[in-house]
KOLKOL-150727 format. One record per atom (N, C-alpha, C, O): x, y, z; residue in three letters. Coordinates in steps of 0.001 Angstrom, whole numbers, padded with zeros to 6 digits, always signed. Example, Ala and Ser with C-alpha at 12.3 -4.5 7.8 and 13.67 -1.06 7.14 Angstrom:
2
+013190-005690+007800ALA +012300-004500+007800ALA +013200-003300+007800ALA +014236-003319+008465ALA +012850-002250+007080SER +013670-001060+007140SER +012900+000030+007870SER +013409+001138+008039SER 
This chain:
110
+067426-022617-013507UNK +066755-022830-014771UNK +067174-021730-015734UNK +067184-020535-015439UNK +067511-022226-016883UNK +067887-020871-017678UNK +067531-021306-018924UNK +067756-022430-019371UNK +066638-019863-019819UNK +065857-020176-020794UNK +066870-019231-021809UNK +067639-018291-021606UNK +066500-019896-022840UNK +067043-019505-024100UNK +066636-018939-025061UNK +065444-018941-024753UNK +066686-018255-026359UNK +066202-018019-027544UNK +067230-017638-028411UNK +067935-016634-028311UNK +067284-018862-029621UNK +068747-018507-030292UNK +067840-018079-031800UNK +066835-018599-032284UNK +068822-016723-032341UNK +068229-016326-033455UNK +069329-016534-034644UNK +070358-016052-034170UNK +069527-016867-035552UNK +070351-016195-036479UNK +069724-015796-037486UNK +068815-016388-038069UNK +070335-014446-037809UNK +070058-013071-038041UNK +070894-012853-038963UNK +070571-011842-039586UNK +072185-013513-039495UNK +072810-013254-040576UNK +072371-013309-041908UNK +072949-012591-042724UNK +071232-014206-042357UNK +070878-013826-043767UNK +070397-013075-044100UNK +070112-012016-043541UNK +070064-013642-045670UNK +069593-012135-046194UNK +068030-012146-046661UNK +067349-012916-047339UNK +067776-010849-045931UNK +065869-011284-045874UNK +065425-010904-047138UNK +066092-010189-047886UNK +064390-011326-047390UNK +063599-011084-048565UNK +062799-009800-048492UNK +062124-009641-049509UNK +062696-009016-047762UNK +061353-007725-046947UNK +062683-007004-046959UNK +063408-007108-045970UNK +063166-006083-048286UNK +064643-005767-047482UNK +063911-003784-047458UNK +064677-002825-047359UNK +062716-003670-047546UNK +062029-002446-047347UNK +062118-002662-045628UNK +062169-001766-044785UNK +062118-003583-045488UNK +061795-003483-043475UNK +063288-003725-042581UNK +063350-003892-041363UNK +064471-003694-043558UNK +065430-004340-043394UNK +066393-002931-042508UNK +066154-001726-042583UNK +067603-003699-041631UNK +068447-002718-041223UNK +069601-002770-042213UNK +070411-003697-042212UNK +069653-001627-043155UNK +070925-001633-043601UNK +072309-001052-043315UNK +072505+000159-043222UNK +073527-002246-043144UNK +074746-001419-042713UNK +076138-001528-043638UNK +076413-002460-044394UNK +076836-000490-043414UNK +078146-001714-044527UNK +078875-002261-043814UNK +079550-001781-042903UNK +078752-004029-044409UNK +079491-004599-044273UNK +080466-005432-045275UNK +080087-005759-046400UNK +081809-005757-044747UNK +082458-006145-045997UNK +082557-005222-047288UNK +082846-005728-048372UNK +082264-003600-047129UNK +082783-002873-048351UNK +081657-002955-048922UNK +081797-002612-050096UNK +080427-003283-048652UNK +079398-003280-049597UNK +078053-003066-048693UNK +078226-003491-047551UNK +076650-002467-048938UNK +075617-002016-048286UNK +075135-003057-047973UNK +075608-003777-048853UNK +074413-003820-047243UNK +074131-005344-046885UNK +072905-005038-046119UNK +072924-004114-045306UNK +071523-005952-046373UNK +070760-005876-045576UNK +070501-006628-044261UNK +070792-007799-044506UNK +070227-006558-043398UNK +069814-007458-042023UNK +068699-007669-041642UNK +067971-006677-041682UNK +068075-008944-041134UNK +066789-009046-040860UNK +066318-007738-039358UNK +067032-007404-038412UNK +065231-007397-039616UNK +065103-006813-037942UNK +064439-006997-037209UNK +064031-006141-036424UNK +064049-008381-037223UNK +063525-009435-036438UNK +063848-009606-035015UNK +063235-009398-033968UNK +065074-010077-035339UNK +065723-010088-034277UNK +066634-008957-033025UNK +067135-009270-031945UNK +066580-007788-033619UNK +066485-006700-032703UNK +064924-006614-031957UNK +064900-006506-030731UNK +063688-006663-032689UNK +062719-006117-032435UNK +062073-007107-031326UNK +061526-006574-030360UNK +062110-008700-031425UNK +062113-009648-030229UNK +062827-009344-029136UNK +062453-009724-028026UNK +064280-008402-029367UNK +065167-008687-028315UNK +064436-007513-027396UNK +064032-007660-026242UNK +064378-006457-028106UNK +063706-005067-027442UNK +062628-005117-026886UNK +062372-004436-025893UNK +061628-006113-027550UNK +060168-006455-026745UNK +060331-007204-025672UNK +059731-006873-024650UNK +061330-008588-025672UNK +061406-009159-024273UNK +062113-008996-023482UNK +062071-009614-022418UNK +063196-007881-023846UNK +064189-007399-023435UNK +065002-008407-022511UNK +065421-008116-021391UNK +065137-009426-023037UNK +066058-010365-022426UNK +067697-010021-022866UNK +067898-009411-023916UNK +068622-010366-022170UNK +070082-009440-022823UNK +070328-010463-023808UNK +069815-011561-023592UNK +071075-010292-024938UNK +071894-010411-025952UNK +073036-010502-025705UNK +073827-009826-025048UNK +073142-012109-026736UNK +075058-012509-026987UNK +075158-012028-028233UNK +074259-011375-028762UNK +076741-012443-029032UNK +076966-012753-029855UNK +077779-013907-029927UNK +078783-013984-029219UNK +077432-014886-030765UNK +078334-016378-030505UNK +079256-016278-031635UNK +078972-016357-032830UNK +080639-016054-030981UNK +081924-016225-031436UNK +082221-017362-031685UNK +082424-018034-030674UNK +082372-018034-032911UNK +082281-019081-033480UNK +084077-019073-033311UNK +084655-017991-033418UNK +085043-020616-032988UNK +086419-020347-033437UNK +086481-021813-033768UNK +086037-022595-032928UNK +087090-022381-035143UNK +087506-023422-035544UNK +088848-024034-034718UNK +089783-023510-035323UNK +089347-024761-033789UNK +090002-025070-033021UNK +090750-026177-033807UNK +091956-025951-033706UNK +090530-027203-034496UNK +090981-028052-035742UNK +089578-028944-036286UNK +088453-029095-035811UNK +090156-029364-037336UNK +089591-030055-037868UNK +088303-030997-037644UNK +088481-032215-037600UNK +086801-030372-037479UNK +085740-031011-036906UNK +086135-030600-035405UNK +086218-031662-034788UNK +086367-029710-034694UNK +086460-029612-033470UNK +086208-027460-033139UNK +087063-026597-033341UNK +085253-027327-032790UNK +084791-025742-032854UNK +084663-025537-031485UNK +084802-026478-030703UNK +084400-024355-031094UNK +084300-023770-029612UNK +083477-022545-029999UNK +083634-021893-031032UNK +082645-022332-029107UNK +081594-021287-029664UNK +081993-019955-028151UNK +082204-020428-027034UNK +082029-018747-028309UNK +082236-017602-026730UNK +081146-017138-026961UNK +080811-016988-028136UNK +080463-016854-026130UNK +079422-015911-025620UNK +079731-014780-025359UNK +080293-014737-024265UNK +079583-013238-026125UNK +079808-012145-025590UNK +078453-011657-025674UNK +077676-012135-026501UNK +078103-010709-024853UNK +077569-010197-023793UNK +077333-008850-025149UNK +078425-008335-025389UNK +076364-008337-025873UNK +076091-007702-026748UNK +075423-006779-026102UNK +075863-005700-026498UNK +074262-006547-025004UNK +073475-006073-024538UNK +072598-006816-022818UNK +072129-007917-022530UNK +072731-005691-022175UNK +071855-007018-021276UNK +070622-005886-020944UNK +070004-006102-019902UNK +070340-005062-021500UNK +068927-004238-021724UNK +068879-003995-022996UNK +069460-002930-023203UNK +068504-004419-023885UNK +068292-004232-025228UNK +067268-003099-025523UNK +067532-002216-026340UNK +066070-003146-024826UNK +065098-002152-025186UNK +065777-000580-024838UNK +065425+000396-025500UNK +066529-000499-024005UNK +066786+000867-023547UNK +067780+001200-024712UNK +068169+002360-024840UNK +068226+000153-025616UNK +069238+001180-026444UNK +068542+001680-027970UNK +067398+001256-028140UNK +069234+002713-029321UNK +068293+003211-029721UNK +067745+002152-030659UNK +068101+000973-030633UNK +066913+002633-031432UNK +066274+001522-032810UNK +068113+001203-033815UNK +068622+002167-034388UNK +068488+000464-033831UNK +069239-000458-034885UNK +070617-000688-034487UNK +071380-001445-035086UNK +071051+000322-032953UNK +071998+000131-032009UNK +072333-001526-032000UNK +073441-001941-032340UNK +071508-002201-031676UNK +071644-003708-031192UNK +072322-004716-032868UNK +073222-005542-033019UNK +071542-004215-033612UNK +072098-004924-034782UNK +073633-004544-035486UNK +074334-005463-035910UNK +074144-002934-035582UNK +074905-002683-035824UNK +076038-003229-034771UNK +077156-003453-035234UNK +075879-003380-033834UNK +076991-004036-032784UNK +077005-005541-033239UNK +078020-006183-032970UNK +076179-006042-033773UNK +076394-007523-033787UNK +076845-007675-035503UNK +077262-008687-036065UNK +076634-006476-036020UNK +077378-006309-037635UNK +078616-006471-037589UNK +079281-007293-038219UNK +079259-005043-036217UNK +080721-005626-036600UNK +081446-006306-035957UNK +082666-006260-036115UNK +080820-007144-035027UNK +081037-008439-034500UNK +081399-009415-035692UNK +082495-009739-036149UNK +080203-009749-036018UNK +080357-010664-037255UNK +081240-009982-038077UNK +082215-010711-038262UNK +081400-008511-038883UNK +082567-008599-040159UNK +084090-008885-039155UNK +085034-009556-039571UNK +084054-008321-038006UNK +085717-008842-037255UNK +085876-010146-037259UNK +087005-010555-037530UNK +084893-011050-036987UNK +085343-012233-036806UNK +085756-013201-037825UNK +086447-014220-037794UNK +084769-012221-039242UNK +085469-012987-040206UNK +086502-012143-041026UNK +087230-012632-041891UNK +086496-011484-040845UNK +088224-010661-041159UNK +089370-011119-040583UNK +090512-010969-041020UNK +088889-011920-039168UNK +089978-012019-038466UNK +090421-014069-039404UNK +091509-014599-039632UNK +088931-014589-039664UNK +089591-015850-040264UNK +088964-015780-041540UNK +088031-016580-041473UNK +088975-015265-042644UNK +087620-015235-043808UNK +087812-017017-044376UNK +086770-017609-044659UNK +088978-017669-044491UNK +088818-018739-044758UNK +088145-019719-044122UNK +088392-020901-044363UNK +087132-019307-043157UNK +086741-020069-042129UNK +085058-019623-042420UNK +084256-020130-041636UNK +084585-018854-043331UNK +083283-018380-043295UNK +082626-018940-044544UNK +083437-019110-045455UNK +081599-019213-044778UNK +080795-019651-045260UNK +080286-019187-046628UNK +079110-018922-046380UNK +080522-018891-048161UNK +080349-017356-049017UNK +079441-018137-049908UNK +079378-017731-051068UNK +078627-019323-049544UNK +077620-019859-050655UNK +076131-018963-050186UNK +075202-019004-050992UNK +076005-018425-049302UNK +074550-018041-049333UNK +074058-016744-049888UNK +073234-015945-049443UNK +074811-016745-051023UNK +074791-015364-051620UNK +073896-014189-050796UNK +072697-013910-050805UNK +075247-013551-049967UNK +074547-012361-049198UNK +074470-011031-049606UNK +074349-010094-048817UNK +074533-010930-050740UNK +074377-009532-051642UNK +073626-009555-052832UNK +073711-008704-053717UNK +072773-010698-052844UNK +071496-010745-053521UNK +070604-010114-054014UNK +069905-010283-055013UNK +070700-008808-052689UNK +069786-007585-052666UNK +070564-006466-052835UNK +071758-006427-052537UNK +069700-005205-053479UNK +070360-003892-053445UNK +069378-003174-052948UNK +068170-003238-053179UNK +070255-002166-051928UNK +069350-000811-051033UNK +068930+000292-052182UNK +069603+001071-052857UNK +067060-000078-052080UNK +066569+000862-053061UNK +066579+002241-052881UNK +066492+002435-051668UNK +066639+003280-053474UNK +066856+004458-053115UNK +066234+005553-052955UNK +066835+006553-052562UNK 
């Protein structure tokens, strides 16, 4: 039996006072921290799903292995690993990523 909990964690939150901020893409970007703070409480391990366009309507998703004790690592450890997960993967295809959900909406107040 194997249980699941899928988060995505890439947008951009509205609470960006509670937010993890890192740079990504050359610019300060906020992250929800939602989803670190579930992972650390149930401490179930963490992927990151490597999304790869294979052709046309045809995708393949990898599972890497981000954490498999989440609580033991420090506060924002877990999110910054899955930051530059996500900016590599789309560096590695940017024509393949998604740029309508305006993710710089917000600016880190100071």
């Amino acid at each position: 039996r194997v249980m699941a909990c899928v988060l995505v964690i890439d947008q951009s939150p509205r609470n960006t006072r509670k937010s993890f901020w890192f740079d990504f893409l050359n610019q300060k970007t906020a992250f929800f921290h939602g989803g670190e703070k579930y992972a650390r409480q149930t401490n179930f391990p963490v992927f990151f799903a490597l999304q790869k366009r294979e052709k046309r309507g045809y995708y393949s998703v990898e599972l890497q292995l981000l954490s498999e004790n989440p609580s033991q690592l420090p506060d924002g450890q877990l999110m910054e690993d899955y930051v530059n997960r996500l900016e590599n993967m789309i560096l590695q295809k940017p024509e393949e990523w998604l740029w309508s959900h305006r993710r710089w909406k917000h600016k880190q107040e100071s």
